[in-house]
VEXDREN-2710 file (C-alpha; in Angstrom, 1 decimal):
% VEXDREN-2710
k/r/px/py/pz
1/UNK/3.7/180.4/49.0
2/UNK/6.7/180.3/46.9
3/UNK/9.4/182.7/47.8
4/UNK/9.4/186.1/46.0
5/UNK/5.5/185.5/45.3
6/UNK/3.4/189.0/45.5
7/UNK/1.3/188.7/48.8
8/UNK/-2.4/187.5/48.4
9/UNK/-4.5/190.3/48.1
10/UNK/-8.2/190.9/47.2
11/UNK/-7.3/191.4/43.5
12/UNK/-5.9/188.0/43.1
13/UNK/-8.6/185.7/44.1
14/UNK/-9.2/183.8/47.2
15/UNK/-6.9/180.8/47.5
16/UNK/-7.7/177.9/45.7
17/UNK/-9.1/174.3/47.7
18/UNK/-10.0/170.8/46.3
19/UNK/-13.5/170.9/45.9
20/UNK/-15.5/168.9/48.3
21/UNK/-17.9/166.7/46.5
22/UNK/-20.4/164.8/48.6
23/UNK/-23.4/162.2/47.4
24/UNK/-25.7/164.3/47.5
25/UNK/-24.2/166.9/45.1
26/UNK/-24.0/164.0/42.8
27/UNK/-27.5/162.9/43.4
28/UNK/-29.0/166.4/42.8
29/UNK/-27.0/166.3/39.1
30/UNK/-28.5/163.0/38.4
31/UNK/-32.1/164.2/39.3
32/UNK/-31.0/167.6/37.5
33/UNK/-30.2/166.0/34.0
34/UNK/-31.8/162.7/33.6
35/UNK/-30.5/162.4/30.0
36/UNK/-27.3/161.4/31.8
37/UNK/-29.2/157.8/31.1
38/UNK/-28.4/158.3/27.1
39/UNK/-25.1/157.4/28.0
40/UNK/-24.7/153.7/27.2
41/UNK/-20.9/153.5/28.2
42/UNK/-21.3/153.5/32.7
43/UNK/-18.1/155.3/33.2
44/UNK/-18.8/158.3/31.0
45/UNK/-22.3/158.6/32.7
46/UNK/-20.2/158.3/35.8
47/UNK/-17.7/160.8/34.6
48/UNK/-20.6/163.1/33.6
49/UNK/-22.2/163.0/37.3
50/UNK/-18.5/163.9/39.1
51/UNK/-18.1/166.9/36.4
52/UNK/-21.1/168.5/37.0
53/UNK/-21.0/167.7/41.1
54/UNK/-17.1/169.1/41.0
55/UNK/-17.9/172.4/39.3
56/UNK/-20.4/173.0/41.6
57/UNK/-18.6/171.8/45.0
58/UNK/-15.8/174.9/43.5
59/UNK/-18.7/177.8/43.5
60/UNK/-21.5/178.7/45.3
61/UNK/-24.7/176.9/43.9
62/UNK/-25.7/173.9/45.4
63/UNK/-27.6/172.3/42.2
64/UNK/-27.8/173.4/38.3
65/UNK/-31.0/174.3/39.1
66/UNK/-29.9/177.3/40.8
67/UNK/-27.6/178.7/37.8
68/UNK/-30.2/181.6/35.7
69/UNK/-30.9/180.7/31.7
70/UNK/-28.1/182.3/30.4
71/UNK/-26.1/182.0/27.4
72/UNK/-23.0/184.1/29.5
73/UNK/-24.1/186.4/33.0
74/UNK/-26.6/188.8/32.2
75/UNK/-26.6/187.7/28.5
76/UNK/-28.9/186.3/26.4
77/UNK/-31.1/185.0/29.6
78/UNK/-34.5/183.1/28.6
79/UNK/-37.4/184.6/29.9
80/UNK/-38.4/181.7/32.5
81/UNK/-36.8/178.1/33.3
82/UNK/-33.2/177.8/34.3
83/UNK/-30.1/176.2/33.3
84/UNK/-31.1/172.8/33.3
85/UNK/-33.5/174.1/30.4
86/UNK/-30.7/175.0/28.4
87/UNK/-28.3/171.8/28.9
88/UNK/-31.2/169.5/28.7
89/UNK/-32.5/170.8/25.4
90/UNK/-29.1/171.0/23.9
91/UNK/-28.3/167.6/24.6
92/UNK/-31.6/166.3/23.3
93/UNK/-31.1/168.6/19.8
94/UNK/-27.9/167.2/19.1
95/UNK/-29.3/163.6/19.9
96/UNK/-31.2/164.4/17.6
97/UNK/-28.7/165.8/14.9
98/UNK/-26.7/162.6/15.6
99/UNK/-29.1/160.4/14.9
100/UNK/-30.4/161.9/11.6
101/UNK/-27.1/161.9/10.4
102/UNK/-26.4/158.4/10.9
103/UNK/-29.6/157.1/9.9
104/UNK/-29.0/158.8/6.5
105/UNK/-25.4/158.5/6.7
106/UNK/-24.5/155.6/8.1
107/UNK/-20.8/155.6/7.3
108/UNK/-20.1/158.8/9.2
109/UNK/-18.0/158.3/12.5
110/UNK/-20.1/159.9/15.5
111/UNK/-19.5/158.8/18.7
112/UNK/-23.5/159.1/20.2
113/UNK/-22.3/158.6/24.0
114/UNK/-19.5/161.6/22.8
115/UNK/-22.1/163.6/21.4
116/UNK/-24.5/163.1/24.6
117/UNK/-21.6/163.8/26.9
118/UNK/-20.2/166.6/25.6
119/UNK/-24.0/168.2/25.3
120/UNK/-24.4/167.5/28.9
121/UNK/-21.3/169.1/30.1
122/UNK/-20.6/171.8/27.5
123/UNK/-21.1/174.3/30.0
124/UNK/-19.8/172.7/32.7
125/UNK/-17.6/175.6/33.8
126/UNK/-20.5/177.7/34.2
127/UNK/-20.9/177.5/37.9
128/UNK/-17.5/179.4/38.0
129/UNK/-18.0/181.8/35.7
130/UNK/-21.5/183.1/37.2
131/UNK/-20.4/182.6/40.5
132/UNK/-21.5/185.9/42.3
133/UNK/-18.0/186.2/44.1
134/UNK/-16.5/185.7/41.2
135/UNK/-18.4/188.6/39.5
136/UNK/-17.9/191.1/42.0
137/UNK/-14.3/190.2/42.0
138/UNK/-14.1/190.6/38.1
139/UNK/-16.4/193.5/38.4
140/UNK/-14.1/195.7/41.0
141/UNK/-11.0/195.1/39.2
142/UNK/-11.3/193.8/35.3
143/UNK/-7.8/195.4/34.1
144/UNK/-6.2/193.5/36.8
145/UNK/-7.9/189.9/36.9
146/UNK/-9.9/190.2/33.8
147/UNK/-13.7/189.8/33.3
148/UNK/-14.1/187.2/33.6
149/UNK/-10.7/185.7/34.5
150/UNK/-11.7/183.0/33.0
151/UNK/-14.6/181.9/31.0
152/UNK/-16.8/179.0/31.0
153/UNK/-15.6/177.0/28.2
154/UNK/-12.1/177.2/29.1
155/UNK/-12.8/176.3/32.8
156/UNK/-15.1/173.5/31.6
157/UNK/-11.7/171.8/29.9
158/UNK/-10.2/172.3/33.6
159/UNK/-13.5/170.4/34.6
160/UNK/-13.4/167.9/32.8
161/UNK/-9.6/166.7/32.1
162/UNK/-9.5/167.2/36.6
163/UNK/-12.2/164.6/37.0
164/UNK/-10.7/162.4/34.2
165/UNK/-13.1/162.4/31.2
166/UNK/-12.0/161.9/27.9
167/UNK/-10.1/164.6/25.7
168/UNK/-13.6/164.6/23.2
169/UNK/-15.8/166.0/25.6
170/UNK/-13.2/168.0/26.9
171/UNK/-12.8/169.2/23.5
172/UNK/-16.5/169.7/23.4
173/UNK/-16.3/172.0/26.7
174/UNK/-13.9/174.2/25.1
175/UNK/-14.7/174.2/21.0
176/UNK/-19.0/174.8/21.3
177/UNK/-18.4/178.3/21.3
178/UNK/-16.5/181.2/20.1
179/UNK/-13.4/179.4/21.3
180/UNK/-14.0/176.6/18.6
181/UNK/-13.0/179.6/16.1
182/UNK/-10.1/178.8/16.6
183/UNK/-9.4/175.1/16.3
184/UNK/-10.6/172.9/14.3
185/UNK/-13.8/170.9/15.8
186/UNK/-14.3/167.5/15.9
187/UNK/-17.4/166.2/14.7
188/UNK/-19.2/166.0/17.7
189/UNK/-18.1/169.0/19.1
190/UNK/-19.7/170.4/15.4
191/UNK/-22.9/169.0/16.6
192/UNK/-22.6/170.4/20.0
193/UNK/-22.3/173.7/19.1
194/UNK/-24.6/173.8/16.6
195/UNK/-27.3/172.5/18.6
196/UNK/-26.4/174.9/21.3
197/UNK/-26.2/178.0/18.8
198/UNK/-29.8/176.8/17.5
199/UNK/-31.4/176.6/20.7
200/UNK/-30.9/180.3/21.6
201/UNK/-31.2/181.5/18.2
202/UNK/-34.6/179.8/18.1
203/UNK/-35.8/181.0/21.2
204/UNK/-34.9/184.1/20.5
205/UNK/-36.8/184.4/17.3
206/UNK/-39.6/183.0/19.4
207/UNK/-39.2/185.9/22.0
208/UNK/-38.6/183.5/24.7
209/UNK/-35.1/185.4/25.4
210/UNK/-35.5/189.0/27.5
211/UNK/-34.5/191.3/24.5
212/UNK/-32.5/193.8/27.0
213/UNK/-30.3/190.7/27.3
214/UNK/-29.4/190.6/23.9
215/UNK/-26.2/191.6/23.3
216/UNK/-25.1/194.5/20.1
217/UNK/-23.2/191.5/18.4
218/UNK/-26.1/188.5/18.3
219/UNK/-28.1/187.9/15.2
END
């Protein structure tokens, strides 16, 4: 601890380790999200496999299966599945965005392996942000640490840029939701978050989300 640092205390957060990622983390992501495969570049598949298996060796769930169908914790939560459901429907909507526009548009510039990537791992830093220790924490002491600290698409850029994947999908991680306001988004990260935004505004129109989840500001 540097000196003159404040003492560690139960408001700051437990000390910070390397996450320990095994094989079989990365095994359970690969079984988890078997669009990974749309990836035709082998390091960003790669890439895709470590960010998922590192943001979940930093928080207590063992697979993506294990995260609840949520848009944020106790928000906008679908009324069965999990969050596989959500990634894996993303990713194939904004496939399918991609490919419309560059059948009929050829002459646009979308990167598909971008696009699939950044789907895949737009809420990567969800496994922090709904980490139960990580709630209570938040919970017992907002004004102090925040609630959350820090949320998921800003820890997803953390993901992402720590395990070495390019500053697109990193982009992605951070620009699909309301952080995007505020920069300007590429246009994958465009696709991203309007596939994203369309699959919970879709299932919500279909009642598939639990309307006591629904926050006063969604429409």
């Amino acid at each position: 601890m540097p000196a003159g640092a404040p003492p560690y205390d139960k408001h700051s957060g437990p000390p910070r380790k390397a996450p320990i990622v095994t094989e079989a983390l990365r095994a359970t992501v690969r079984q988890d999200l078997p669009e990974i495969e749309h990836i035709t570049d082998p390091e960003l598949r790669r890439l895709v496999v470590e960010a998922w298996a590192y943001a979940l060796a930093g928080s207590s769930f063992r697979s993506i299966r294990e995260l609840p169908p949520a848009g944020n914790p106790g928000q906008i939560v679908l009324v069965r599945g999990d969050q596989t459901d959500h990634l894996r429907g993303v990713t194939r909507l904004a496939m399918g965005i991609a490919d419309e526009m560059l059948d009929h548009f050829p002459e646009m510039e979308i990167d598909r392996d971008v696009v699939v990537a950044g789907a895949l791992c737009h809420d990567v830093g969800k496994p922090w942000e709904f980490d139960p220790p990580n709630r209570e924490r938040w919970e017992g002491a907002p004004r102090r640490v925040g609630k959350p600290s820090i949320r998921h698409p800003a820890y997803g850029v953390h993901i992402c840029l720590t395990v070495g994947m390019p500053e697109a999908v990193a982009h992605i991680a951070m620009g699909h939701s309301a952080e995007g306001k505020l920069i300007t988004r590429s246009t994958e990260c465009a696709i991203v978050h309007h596939a994203d935004h369309t699959f919970w505004r879709v299932l919500a129109a279909g009642n598939m989300i639990k309307p006591e989840t629904l926050p006063p500001w969604y429409d």
